[in-house]
C-alpha positions in Angstrom: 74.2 28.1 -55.6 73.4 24.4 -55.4 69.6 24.2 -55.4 67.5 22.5 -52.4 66.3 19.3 -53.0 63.1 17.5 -51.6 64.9 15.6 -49.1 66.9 18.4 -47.9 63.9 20.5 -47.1 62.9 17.4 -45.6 65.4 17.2 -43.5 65.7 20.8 -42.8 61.8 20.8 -41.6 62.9 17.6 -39.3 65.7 19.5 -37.5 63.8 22.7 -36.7 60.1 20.4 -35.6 62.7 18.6 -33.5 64.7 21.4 -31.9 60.8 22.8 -31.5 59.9 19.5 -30.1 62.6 19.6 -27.4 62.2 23.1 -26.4 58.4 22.8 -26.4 58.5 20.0 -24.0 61.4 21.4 -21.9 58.8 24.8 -21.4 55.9 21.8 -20.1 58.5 20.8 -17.9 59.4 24.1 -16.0 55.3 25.0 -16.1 55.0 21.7 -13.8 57.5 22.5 -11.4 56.3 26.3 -11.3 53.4 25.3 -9.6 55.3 23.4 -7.1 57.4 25.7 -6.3 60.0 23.4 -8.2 63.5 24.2 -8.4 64.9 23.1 -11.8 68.8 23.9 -10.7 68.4 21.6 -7.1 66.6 18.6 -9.2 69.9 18.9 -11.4 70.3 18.0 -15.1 70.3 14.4 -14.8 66.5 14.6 -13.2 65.2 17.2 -15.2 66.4 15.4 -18.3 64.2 12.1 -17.4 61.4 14.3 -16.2 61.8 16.3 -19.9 61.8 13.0 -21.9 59.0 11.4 -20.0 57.2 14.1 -21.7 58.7 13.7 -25.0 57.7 10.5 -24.9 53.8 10.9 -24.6 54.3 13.8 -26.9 56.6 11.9 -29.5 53.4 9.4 -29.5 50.5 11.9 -30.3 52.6 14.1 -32.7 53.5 10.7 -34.7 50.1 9.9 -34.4 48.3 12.7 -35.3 50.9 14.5 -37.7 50.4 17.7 -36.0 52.7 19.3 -33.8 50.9 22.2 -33.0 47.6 20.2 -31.9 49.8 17.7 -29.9 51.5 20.8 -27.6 48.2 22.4 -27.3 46.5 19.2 -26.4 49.9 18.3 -23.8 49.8 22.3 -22.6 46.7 22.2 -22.0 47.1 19.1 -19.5 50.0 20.6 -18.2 48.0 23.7 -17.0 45.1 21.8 -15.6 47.6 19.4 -13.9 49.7 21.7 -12.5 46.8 24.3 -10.9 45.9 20.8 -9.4 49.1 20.6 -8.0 49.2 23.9 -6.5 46.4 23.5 -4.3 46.4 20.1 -2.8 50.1 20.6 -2.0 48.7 24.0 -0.3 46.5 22.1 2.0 47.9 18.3 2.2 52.1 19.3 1.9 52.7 17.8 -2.1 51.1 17.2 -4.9 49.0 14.4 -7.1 50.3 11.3 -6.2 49.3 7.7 -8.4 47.1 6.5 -5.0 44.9 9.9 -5.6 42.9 8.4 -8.5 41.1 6.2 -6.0 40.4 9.0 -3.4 39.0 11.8 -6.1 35.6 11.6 -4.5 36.8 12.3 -1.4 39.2 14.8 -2.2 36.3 16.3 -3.8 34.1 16.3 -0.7 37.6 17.8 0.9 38.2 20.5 -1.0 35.7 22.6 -1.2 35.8 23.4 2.8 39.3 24.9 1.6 39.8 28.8 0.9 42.0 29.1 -1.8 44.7 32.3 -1.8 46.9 33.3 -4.4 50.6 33.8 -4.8 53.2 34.4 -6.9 53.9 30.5 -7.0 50.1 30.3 -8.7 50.3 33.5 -11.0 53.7 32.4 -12.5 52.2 28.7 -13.3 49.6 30.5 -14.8 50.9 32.7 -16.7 53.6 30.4 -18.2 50.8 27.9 -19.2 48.9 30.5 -20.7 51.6 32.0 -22.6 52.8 28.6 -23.4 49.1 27.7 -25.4 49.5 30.9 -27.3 53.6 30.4 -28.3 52.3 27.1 -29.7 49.6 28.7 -31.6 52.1 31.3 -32.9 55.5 29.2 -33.5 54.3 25.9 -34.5 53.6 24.8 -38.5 50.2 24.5 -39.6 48.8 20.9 -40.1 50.6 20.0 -43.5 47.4 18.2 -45.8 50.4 16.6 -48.0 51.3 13.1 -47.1 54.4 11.4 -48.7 56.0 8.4 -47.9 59.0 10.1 -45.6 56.1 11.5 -43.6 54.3 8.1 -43.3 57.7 6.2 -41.9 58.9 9.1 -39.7 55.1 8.8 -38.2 55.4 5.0 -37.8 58.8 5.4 -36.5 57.9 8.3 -33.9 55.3 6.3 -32.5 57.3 2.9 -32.3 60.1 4.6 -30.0 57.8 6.4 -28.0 55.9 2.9 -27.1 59.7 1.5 -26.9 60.6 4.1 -24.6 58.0 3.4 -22.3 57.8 -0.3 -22.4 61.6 0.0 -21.4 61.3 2.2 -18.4 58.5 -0.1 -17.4 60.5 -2.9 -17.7 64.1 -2.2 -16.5 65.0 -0.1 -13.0 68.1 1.9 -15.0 66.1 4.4 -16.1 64.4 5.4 -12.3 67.3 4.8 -10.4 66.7 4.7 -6.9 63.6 6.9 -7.7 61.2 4.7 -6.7 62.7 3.7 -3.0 62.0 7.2 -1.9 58.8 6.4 0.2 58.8 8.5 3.3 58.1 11.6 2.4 56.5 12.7 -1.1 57.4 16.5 -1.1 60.6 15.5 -0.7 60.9 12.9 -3.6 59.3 15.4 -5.8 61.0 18.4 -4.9 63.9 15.7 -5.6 63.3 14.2 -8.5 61.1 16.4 -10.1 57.2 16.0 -10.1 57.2 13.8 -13.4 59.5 11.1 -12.9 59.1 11.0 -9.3 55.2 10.1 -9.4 55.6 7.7 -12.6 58.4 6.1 -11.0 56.1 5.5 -7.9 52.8 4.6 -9.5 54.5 1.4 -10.6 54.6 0.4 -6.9 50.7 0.4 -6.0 51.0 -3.0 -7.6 51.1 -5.7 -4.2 53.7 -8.5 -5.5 53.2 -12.1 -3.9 56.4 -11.8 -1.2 59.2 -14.0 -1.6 59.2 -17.7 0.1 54.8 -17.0 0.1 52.6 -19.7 0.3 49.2 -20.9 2.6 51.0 -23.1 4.3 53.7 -21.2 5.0 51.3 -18.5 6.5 49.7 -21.0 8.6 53.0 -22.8 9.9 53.5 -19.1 11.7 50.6 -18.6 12.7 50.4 -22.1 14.3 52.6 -21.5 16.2 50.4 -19.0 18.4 47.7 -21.3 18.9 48.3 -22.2 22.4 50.2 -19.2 22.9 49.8 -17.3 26.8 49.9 -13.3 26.8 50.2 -13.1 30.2 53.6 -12.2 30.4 53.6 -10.1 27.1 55.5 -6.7 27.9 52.3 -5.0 27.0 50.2 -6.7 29.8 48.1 -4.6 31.7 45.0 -5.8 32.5 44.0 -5.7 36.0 40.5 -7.7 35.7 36.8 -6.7 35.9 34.2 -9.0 36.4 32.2 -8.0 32.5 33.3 -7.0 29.3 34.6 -3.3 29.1 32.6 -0.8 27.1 35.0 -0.4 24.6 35.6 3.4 22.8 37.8 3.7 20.4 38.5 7.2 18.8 41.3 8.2 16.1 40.8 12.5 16.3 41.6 13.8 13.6 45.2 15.6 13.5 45.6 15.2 16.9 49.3 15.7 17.8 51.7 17.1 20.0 54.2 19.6 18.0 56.4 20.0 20.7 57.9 16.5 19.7 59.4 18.4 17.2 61.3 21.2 19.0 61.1 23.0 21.5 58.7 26.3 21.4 56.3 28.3 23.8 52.8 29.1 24.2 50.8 32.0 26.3 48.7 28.4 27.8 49.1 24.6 27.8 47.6 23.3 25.0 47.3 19.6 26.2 46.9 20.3 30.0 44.3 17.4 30.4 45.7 14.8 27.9 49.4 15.2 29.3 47.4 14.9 33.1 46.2 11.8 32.3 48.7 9.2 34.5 46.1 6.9 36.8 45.0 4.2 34.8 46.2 5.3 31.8 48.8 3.7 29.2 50.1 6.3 27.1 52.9 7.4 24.7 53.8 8.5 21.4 52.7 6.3 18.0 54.2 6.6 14.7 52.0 7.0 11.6 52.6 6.2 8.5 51.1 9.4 7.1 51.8 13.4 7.3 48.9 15.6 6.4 46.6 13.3 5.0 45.4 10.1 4.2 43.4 9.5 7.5 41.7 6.7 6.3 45.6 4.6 6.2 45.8 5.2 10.1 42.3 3.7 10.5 43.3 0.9 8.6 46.3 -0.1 10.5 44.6 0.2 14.1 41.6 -1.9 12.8 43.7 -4.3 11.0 47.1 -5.0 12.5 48.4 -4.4 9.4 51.5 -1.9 8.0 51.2 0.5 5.7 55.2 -0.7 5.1 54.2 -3.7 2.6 51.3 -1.4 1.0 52.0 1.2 -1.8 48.2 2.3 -2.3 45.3 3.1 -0.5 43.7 0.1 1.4 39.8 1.5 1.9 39.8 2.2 -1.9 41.8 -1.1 -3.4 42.2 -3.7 -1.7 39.4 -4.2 0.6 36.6 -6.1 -1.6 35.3 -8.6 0.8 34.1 -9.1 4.5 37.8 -9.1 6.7 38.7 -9.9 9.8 39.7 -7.6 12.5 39.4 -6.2 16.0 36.0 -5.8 15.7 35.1 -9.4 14.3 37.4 -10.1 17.2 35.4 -7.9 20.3 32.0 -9.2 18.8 32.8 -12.8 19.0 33.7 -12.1 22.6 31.0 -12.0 25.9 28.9 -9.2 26.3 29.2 -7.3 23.0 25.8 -6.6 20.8 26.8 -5.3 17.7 30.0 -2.4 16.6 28.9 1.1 15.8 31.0 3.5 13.3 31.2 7.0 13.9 32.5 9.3 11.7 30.8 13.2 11.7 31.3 14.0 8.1 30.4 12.4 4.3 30.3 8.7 4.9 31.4 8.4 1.5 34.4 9.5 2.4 37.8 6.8 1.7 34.7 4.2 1.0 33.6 3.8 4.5 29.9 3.1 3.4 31.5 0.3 1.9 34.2 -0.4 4.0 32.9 -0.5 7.5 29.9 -3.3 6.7 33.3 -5.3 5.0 35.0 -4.8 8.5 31.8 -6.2 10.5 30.5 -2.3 11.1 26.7 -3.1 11.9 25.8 0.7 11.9 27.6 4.0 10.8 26.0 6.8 12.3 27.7 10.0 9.9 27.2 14.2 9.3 23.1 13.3 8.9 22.8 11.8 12.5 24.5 14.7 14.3 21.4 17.2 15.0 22.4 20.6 15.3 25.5 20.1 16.6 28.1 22.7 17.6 30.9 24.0 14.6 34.0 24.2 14.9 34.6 26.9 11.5 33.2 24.4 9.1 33.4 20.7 10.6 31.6 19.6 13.6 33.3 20.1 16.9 34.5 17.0 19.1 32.6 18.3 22.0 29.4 17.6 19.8 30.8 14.3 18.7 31.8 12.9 22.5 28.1 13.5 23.2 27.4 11.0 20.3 29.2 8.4 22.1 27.8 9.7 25.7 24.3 9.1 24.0 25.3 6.0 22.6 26.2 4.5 26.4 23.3 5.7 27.5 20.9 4.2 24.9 22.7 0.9 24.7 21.1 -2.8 25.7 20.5 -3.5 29.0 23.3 -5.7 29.5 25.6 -5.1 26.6 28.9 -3.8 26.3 29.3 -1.5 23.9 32.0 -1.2 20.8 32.5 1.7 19.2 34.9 3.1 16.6 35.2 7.0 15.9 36.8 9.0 13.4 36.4 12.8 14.5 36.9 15.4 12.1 37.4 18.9 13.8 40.5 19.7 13.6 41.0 18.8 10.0 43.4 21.1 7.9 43.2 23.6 6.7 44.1 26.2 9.7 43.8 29.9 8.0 40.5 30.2 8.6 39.7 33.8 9.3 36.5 33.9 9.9 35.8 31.5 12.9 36.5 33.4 16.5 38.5 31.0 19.5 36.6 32.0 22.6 39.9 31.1 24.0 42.7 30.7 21.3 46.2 29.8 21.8 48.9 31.9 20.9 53.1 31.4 20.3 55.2 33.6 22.1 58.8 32.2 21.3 57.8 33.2 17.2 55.6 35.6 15.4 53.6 35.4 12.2 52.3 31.8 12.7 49.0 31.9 12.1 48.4 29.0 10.6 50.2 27.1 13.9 48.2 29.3 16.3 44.8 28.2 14.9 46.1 24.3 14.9 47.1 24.8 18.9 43.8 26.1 19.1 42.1 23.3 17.9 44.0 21.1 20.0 42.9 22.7 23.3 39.5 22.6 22.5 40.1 18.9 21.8 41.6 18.7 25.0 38.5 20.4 26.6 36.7 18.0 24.9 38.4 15.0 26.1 38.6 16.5 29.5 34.6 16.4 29.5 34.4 12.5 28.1 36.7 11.6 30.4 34.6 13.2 33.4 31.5 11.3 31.9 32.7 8.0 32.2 34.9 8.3 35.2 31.3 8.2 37.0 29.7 5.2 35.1 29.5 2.0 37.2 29.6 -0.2 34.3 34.3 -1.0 33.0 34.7 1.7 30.4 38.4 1.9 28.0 38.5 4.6 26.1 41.5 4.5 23.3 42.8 7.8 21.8 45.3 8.3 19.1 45.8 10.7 16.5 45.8 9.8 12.5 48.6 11.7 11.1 50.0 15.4 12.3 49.3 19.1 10.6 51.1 20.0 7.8 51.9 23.3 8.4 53.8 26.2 6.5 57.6 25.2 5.9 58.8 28.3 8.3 57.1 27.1 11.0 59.2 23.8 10.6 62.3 26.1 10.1 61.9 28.1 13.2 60.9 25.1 15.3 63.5 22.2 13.9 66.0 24.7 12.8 65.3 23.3 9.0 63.0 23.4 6.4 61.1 20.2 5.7 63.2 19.1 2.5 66.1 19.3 3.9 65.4 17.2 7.0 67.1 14.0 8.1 65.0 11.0 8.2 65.4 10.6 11.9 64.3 14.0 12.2 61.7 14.1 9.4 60.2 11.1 11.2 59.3 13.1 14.0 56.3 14.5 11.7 55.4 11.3 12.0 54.4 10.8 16.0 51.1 11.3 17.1 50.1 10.7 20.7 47.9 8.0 22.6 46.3 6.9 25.5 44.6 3.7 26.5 42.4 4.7 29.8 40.1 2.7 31.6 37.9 4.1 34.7 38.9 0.8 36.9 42.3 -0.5 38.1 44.9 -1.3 34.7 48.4 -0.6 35.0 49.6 2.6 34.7 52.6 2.5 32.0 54.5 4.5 29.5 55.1 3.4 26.1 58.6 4.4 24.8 58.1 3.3 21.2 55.4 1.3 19.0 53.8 1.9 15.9 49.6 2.7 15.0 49.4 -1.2 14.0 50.0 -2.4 17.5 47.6 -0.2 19.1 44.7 -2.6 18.4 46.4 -5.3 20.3 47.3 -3.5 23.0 43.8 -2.4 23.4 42.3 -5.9 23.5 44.9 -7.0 25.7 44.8 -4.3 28.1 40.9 -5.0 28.0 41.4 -8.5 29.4 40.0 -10.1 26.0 40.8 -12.8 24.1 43.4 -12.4 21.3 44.0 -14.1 17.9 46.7 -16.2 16.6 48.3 -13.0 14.4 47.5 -10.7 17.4 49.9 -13.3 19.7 52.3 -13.0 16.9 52.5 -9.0 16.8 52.7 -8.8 20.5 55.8 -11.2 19.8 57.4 -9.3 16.8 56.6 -5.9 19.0 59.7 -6.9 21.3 61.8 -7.1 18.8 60.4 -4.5 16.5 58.3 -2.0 18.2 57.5 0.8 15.7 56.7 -0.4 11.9 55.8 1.8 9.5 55.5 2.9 5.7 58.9 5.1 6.3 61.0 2.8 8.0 61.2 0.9 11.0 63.1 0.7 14.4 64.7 -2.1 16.6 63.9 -2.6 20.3 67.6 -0.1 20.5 66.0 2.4 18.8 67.9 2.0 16.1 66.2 3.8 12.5 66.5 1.6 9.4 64.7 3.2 6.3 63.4 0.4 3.8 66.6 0.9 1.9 69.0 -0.2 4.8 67.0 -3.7 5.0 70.0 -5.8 4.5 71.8 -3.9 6.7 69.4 -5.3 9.6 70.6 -8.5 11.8 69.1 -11.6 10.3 66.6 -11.8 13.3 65.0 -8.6 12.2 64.8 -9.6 8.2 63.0 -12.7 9.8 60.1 -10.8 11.4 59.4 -8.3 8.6 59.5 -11.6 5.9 56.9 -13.7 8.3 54.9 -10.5 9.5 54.7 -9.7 4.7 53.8 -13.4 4.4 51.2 -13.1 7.0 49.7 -9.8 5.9 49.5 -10.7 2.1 47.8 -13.9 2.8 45.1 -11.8 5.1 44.5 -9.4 2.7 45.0 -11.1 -1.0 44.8 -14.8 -0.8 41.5 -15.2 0.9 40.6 -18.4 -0.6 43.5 -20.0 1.4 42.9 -18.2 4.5 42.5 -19.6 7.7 40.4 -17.3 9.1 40.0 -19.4 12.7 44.2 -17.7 12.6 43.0 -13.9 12.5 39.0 -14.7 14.1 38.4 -16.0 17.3 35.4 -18.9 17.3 32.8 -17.9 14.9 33.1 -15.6 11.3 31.3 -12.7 11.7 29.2 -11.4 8.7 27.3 -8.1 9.0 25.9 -8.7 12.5 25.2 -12.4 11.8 27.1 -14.7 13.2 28.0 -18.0 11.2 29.3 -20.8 12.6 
């Protein structure tokens, strides 16, 4: 029998550490998905072989680093665990996991999540126990640390670590290895439960990045928005205005998860949950809005309203990137304008929350009245109720200067997720009788009526003031809700959703009411970004340059959004099918990127008499 030499124990010692290596980091792989409820056979072997060797790559590195494979897959396993229980419960109250943008909202997930009450399921106990055994099959199956060193060792480690940096500078660099990965935008549980939750959230953290847009520059920017200058809006189609002889109070209010689910099928209550709301015809413009969000991520809803802007060209979160200076927006806009004092922020919760401490001042806030201004105010379960909050702004009109027209923005909070709260009793809760075991839908409905109610009651308040009131009422994003609920009401679960139906999670309902004469009108289609202008046109108020030019782009495209957009046909193109647009429409979207990068990124060649009316507005100063 020949004897074994050095290099073939060498060798032999390579081939087991590396079938160890593979298997070790396939078993990482499946503990991910676990908690997701991931399943490995619909990802399919191409996916789940990327999503394996994206961990074999950071692996490869610390194992070549380090020379110990045993510390590496406890040091990976234990990530893995931690990771994936993360996983598990902000996809059980937000719809999908950790996403790249998350690492700039952890203080207010934080502040989030611990009004949550956390349940177990089998999903949860098998992650857990396949981490957990996982830790103790390293400790069990993998070498000791060798002590030894020898030159084979020393190049194998050099080379290990090379192609795992190699590896990951060249999915960095070139699209082959992420496919069409990263186009998948509008709707994360689906790209994950897709792609697996790996490569689907690498693929995508690559695009929170905000690229100069092609055919940029200042003077391009301006030559569009020149154009506007002189421009009239009395003919716009979203002309309304009736006159008043001051300045309307203006009230602004994005409720929190304020929707209408019936816009996704058809299903029946024991009572109207949006009697009042859907009442509403007098004065009133109303329709439905899409959002660029489901679930979550309130603070990208605000964002658009106040800006103009689309979530379409931005990958990240703006409150927590990119807004690092003083901006100009509706508000700058209403407080350059006759009659208006100073803006007032309302928000009834953390005021740290998505920055807005920091934010609102930035967006010419001059006070932000949060939780610690709202004396004893009524709950709804944990948050406070919008019955409590209207009286905020009924206090605020009654408190204001003598003469002054007020401007207020509020962000409400009661009917934020999640909805299996057991312990809080509706007086008079709404219930589904076309399905049974929906709990979770009944306490949302619930929510809505009392939101309703409390609506109902603002309205009554104001309908009586002498002084022009508009109030403006939109939701942020809808509920997400258990998938069965989708199921019975759509006839499919979420991942398996269209587009064009899957967008319909994405509608959330407005109105634009005034107590004085405006023309009544029904909005068939526009997007949350609009919204602003229609206000401030409605309200008989002056508008900017890039306000002229979205009231022009919204004739041609009326709804914009992070997931797609639509034509004035009603005709869906995802961001994929942008070429497949007439010329006319690539036009608008290329001037309305040009416009919105040089607003948000190029401020030192900003024109900001384009996007400001008169004067620049700097935390209740005024600067000529």
């Amino acid at each position: 029998m020949k004897e074994e030499t050095g290099w073939d124990s060498f060798c032999r010692q390579c081939w087991f550490q590396t079938i160890l290596f593979v298997a070790l980091s396939f078993v990482e792989y499946v503990i991910i998905e676990a908690f997701l409820d991931g399943d490995i056979v619909s990802i399919g072997l191409e996916y789940s072989i990327k999503n394996i060797m994206l961990l074999m790559g950071v692996n490869l590195i610390i194992v070549s680093l380090t020379r110990w494979l045993r510390f590496t897959f406890l040091l990976s396993g234990v990530f893995v665990l931690i990771l994936g229980m993360a996983n598990y419960f902000v996809d059980a109250f937000r719809g999908y996991g950790i996403v790249y943008m998350d690492i700039y909202a952890v203080k207010t997930a934080a502040n989030v999540a611990g009004e949550y009450k956390y349940h177990g399921s089998p999903q949860l106990w098998l992650g857990l126990v396949l981490g957990l055994a996982f830790i103790v099959l390293c400790v069990v199956i993998t070498p000791s640390r060798s002590h030894g060193k020898s030159i084979r060792q020393g190049i194998a480690s050099v080379v290990g670590a090379a192609a795992g940096v190699v590896f990951f500078v060249w999915i960095n660099l070139g699209q082959g290895f992420f496919g069409d990965v990263t186009n998948l935008t509008w709707d994360h549980s689906i790209g994950m439960s897709d792609y697996g939750y790996l490569l689907y959230v690498t693929a995508n953290a690559g695009n929170a990045k905000v690229e100069k847009p092609d055919g940029y520059s200042p003077a391009k920017a301006d030559e569009i928005l020149s154009r506007y200058q002189k421009a009239s809006t009395t003919n716009s189609v979203l002309a309304s205005h009736a006159g008043s002889a001051k300045s309307p109070n203006l009230i602004m209010i994005m409720n929190e998860s304020f929707s209408d689910l019936s816009v996704l099928g058809r299903f029946e209550t024991d009572q109207a949950y949006l009697p009042f709301f859907n009442s509403l015809k007098k004065n009133t413009i109303r329709g439905y809005a899409d959002s660029s969000v489901y679930g979550g991520y309130t603070a990208n809803s605000e964002f658009e309203f106040l800006t103009g802007c689309t979530k379409a060209f931005l990958p990240g979160n703006p409150y927590l990137q990119y807004i690092k200076d003083y901006l100009p927006n509706v508000v700058s806009n209403i407080k350059t304008q006759e009659g208006y004092d100073k803006a007032v922020a309302i928000h009834p919760y953390n005021p740290s929350g998505y920055n807005r401490n920091r934010v609102y001042p930035l967006l010419h806030m001059d006070e932000f009245l949060n939780i610690d201004d709202f004396k004893n105010p009524l709950l709804v379960r944990k948050y406070i109720s919008d019955a409590s909050d209207y009286e905020m702004l009924e206090s605020l009109y009654e408190n204001k200067k003598e003469g002054s027209s007020l401007c207020l923005f509020n962000v409400t909070m009661q009917n934020h997720s999640s909805y299996d709260d057991t312990d809080y009793t509706f007086e008079n809760p709404v219930k589904l009788t076309s399905m049974t075991l929906q709990p979770e839908a009944e306490q949302y409905l619930s929510l809505i009526k009392m939101s309703d109610d409390a609506l109902k009651e603002l309205i009554t308040y104001f309908e009586k003031v002498k002084e022009p009131v508009i109030i403006v009422l939109f939701g942020d994003h809808q509920p997400h809700l258990p998938d069965y609920f989708y199921k019975n009401v759509m006839g499919e679960m979420p991942d398996d959703l269209s587009q064009k139906d899957a967008m319909k999670r994405y509608q959330v309902p407005f109105m634009i009411w005034a107590n004085y004469d405006i023309r009544a009108a029904e909005i068939p289609q526009i997007s949350i970004n609009y919204l602003s202008t229609l206000m401030t046109e409605t309200a008989g108020l002056k508008l900017t340059d890039y306000q002229n030019f979205l009231l022009d782009m919204y004739q041609y495209i009326p709804s914009i959004t992070a997931n797609g957009f639509y034509d004035r046909q009603g005709n869906l193109y995802s961001w994929d099918d942008l070429d497949e647009a007439d010329a006319e429409l690539q036009e608008w979207i290329k001037e309305y990127r040009i416009l919105q990068y040089n607003y948000l990124f190029d401020e030192e060649h900003r024109k900001d008499a384009h996007y400001q009316l008169k004067e620049k507005m700097i935390w209740g100063k005024k600067e000529t």
